[in-house]
C-alpha positions in Angstrom: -59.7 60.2 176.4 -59.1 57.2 178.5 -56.8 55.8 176.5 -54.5 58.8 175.6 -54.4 59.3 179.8 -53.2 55.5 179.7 -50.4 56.2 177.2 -49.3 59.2 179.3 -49.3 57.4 182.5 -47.7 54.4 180.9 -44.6 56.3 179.3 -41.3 56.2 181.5 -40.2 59.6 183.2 -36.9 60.7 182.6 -36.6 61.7 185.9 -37.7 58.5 187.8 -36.1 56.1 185.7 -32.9 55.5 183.6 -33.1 55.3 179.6 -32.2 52.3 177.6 -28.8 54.2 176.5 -27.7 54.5 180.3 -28.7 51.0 180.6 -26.5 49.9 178.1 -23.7 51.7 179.2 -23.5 50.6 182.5 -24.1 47.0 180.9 -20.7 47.3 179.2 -18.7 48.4 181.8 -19.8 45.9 184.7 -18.8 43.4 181.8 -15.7 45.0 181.2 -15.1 45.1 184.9 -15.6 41.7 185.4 -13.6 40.5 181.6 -9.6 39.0 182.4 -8.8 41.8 180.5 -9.3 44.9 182.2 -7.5 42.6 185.3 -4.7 42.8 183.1 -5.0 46.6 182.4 -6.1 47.9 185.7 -3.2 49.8 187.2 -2.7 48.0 190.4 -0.1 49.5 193.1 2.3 47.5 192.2 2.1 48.0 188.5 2.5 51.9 189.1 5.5 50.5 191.8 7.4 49.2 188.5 7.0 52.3 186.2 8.7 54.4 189.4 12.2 55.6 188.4 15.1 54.0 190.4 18.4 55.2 191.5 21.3 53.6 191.7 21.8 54.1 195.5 19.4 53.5 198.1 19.4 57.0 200.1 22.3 59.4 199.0 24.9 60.0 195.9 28.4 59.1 197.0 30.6 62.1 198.2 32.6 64.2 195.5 30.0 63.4 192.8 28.3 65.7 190.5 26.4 66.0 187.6 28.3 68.4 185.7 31.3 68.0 183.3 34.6 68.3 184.6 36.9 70.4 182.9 40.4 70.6 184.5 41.6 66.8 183.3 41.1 68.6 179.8 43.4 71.9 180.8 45.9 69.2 182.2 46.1 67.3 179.2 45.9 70.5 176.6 48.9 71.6 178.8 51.2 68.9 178.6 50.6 68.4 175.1 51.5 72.1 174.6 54.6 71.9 176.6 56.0 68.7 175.1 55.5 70.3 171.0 57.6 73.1 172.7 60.3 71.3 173.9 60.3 69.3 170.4 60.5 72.5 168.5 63.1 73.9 170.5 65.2 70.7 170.2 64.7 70.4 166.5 66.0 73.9 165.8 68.8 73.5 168.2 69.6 70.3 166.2 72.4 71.1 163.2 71.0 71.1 159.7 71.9 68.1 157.4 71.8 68.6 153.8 70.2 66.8 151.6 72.0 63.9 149.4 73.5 64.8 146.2 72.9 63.0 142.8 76.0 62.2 141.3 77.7 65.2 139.6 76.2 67.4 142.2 78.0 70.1 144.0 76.3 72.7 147.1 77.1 76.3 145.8 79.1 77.7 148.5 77.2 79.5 151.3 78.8 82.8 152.4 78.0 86.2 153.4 81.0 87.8 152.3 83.5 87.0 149.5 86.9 85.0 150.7 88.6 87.1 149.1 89.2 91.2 149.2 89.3 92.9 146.2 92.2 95.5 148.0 94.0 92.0 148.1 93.2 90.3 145.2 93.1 91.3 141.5 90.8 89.2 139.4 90.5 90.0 135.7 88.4 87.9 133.7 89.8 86.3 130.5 87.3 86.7 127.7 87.0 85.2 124.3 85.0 82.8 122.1 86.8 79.4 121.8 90.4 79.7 119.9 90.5 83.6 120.2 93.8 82.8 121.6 93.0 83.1 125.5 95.5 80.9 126.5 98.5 82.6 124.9 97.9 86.2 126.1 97.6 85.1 129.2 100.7 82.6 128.9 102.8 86.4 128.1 101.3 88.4 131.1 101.7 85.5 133.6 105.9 85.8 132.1 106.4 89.6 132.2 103.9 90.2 135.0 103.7 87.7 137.3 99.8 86.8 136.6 98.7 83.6 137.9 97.0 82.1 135.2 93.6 79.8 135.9 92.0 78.9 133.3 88.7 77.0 133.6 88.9 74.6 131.1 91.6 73.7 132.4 90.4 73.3 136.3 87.8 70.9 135.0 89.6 69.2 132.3 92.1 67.7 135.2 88.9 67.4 137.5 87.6 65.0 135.1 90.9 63.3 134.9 91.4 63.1 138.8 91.1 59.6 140.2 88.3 59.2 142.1 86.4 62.8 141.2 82.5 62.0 141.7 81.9 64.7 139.0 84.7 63.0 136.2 81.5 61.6 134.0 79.1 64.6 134.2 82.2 66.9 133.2 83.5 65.2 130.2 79.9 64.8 129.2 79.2 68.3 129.7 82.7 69.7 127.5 82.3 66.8 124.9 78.7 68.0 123.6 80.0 72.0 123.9 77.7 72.5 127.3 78.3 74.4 130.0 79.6 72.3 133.4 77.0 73.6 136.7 78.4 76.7 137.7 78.9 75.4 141.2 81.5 72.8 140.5 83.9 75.8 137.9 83.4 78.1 141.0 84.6 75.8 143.7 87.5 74.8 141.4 88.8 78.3 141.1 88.7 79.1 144.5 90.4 76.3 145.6 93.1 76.7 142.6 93.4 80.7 143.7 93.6 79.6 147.5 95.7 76.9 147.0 98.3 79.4 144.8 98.1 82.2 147.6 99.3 79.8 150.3 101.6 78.2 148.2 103.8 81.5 147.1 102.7 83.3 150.8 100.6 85.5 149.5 97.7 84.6 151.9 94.7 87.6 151.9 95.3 87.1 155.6 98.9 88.2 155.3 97.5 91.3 153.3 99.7 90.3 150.7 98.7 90.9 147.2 97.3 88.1 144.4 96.5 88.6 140.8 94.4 85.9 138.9 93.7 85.8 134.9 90.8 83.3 135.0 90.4 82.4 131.8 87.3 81.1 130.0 85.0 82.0 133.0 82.8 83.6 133.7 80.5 81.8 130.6 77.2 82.7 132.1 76.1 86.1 134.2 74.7 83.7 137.2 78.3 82.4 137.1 79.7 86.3 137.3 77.9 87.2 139.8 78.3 83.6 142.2 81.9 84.1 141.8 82.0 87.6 143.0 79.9 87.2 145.9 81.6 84.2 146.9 84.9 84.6 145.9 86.1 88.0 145.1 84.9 90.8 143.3 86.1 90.9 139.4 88.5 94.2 138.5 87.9 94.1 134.8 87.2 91.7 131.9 89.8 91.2 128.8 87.4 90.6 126.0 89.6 89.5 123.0 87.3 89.5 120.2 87.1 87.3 117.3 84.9 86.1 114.3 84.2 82.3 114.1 85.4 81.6 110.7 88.9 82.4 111.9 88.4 80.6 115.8 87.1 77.5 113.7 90.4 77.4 111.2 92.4 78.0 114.8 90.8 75.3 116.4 90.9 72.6 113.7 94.8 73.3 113.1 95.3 72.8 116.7 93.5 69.8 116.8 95.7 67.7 114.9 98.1 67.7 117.8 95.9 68.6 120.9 94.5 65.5 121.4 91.5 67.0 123.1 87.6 65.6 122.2 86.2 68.7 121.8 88.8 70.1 118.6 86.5 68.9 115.9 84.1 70.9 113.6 80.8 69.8 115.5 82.3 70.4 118.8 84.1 73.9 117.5 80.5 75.1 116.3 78.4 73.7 119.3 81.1 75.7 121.8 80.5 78.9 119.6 76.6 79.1 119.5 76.7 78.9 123.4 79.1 81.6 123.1 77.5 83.7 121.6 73.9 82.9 123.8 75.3 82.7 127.2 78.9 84.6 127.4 78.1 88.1 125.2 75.4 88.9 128.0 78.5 88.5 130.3 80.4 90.9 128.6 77.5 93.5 127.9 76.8 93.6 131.7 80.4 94.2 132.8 80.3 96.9 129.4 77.2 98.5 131.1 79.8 99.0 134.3 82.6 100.3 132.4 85.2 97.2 133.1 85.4 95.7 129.6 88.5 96.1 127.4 88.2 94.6 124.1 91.1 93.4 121.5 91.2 92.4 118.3 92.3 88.9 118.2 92.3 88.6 114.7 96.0 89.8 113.9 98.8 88.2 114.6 99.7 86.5 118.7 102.3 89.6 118.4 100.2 92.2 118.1 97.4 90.9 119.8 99.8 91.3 122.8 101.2 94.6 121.9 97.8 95.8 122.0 96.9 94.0 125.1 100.1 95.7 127.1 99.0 98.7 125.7 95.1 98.8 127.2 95.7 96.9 130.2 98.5 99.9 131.7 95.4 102.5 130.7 93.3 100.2 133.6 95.5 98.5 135.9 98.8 101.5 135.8 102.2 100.9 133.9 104.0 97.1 135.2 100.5 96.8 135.9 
C-alpha cells in the first residue's frame, strides 16, 4: 500500500509540469534560434524593405501619361496609307495603256466599235473558191465591165512578204509555202488599208458618201476571219462561191505552174491548200448560206461560161450594171 501511494505521488502531473515532447520541442527551436542559419532566414526590416515594389519616380507619374493604349497614331497612319493607294490608283488609271510587245510576225487585231466602213457606202462581195477555181479571172472581167476593185488576199500578202523591211515577210512565206493560213489579223489589216487606200486614191472617200465596190478575193478562209472583217471593216453584201472539184483545180494549178513561178504551184502545196479548204473555208460558206448571201457557179466549164453565168446571178442580187 505504501509503495503504490509512492508511485502515485512520484509520477509527474500533466498539469504542473511539462512532458518530455514539449521539452524537446522547445529544445529545437531555442537551437534553431540561436543556429547562423535562421539569422540568414529571419525576415528582418530590411529584408522585407527589398522585396517592396519600386516605381520609377519618387512621388508622382509625369503629366500626360497613362496606362492605356493609344489609338489615334494608328487612325493617322491607317489614314494616310489609305489616301496615298488612292491617289496611286487614280494616277495609274489616268495613265495611257501600253500594249504589250509583239513577237515577231505579230499584229494587234484592230480595236473598234464600229466598222470603218458603211455598208450604204461600200459594197463588199466576197470572192469564193478552192485554190485554181479561177478566182482571179472572174474577177479580172467584173473589175473591166463593172468597175470592181479587185483585192485579192493572196495577193496583199504575197507583196507583204516581198516589202522591204515588212516584220511579218518570214512568218508569211512560211505560212503560204506549207498551204497554212497567215493570222487573220495581219489579211485583215492589209485589206483595209488596200480598200482605204483605193477610196482616197479614186475620191471615193466613205466620208464623201461616195460609193466603193470591193471583190476580195480568197478571203474570208476562216469564219473568225468573216466575222473580224465585218465588224471591223465593213459588213459583206454577198459571197461568190465558184465551185469546183479538186481533180480539175489540181490539173489548173500544175499547168499554171510552169510559168507562175510561185512556191506554192506544186502537187504537195496544191493538195495541202485544198484539205484546208475544204476544213476551214466550206464553214464559211455554209454560214453565209444559212443567211441567204451565197451564190454559187460552176467553175468547171469553160472561163467563158463561167462568166456568162456569173453576169447572169450576180444582176439577180446586186440589179442589172450591177
Amino acid at each position: 500500500m505504501q509503495r503504490l501511494l509512492w508511485r502515485q505521488a512520484s509520477r509527474p502531473s500533466a498539469s504542473s509540469s511539462p512532458s518530455l515532447s514539449s521539452l524537446a520541442g522547445r529544445f529545437q527551436r531555442a537551437s534553431y534560434a540561436s543556429s547562423p542559419f535562421a539569422a540568414r532566414a529571419a525576415p528582418t526590416p530590411s529584408r522585407l524593405a527589398t522585396r517592396t515594389a519600386r516605381r520609377s519616380y519618387s512621388s508622382e507619374p509625369p503629366k500626360g501619361s497613362s496606362s492605356s493604349i493609344k489609338f489615334w497614331p494608328f487612325l493617322v497612319i491607317i489614314a494616310l496609307g489609305t489616301g496615298g493607294y488612292a491617289m496611286v490608283v487614280k494616277q495609274r488609271a489616268e495613265m495611257p495603256a501600253i500594249d504589250a510587245p509583239k513577237k515577231a510576225g505579230e499584229l494587234g487585231a484592230p480595236v473598234k466599235s464600229t466598222p470603218t466602213f458603211s455598208a450604204d457606202d461600200v459594197t463588199v462581195v466576197f470572192v469564193l473558191g478552192g485554190p485554181g477555181a479561177g478566182k482571179g479571172t472572174q474577177c479580172a472581167n467584173l473589175v473591166k465591165d463593172y468597175g470592181f476593185t479587185h483585192l485579192s488576199a493572196g495577193d496583199l500578202l504575197r507583196a507583204e512578204q516581198e516589202r522591204p523591211g515588212s516584220q511579218f515577210g518570214e512568218m508569211i512565206k512560211d505560212y503560204i509555202k506549207n498551204g497554212l493560213i497567215v493570222p487573220m489579223e495581219v489579211t485583215v489589216q492589209l485589206l483595209e488599208n488596200a480598200m482605204v487606200a483605193d477610196l482616197d486614191k479614186t475620191g471615193k472617200g466613205a466620208i464623201a458618201g461616195r460609193k466603193g465596190k470591193f471583190l476580195i478575193d480568197g478571203f474570208p478562209r476562216k469564219l473568225d476571219q468573216a466575222h473580224k472583217f465585218e465588224d471591223a471593216v465593213c459588213p459583206a453584201k454577198m459571197v461568190l462561191f465558184f465551185d469546183c472539184s479538186e481533180k480539175e483545180m489540181e490539173a489548173r494549178l500544175l499547168n499554171r505552174g510552169k510559168t507562175s513561178g510561185r512556191s506554192d504551184d506544186n502537187a504537195d502545196s496544191i493538195r495541202k491548200r485544198f484539205r484546208t479548204f475544204v476544213e476551214t473555208s466550206m464553214p464559211v460558206v455554209d454560214y453565209f448560206e444559212t443567211q441567204g448571201k451565197v451564190v454559187k457557179v460552176n467553175a468547171e466549164r469553160s472561163p467563158v461560161e463561167v462568166y456568162k453565168d456569173t453576169q447572169k446571178r450576180l444582176e439577180g442580187v446586186l440589179g442589172k450594171g450591177f
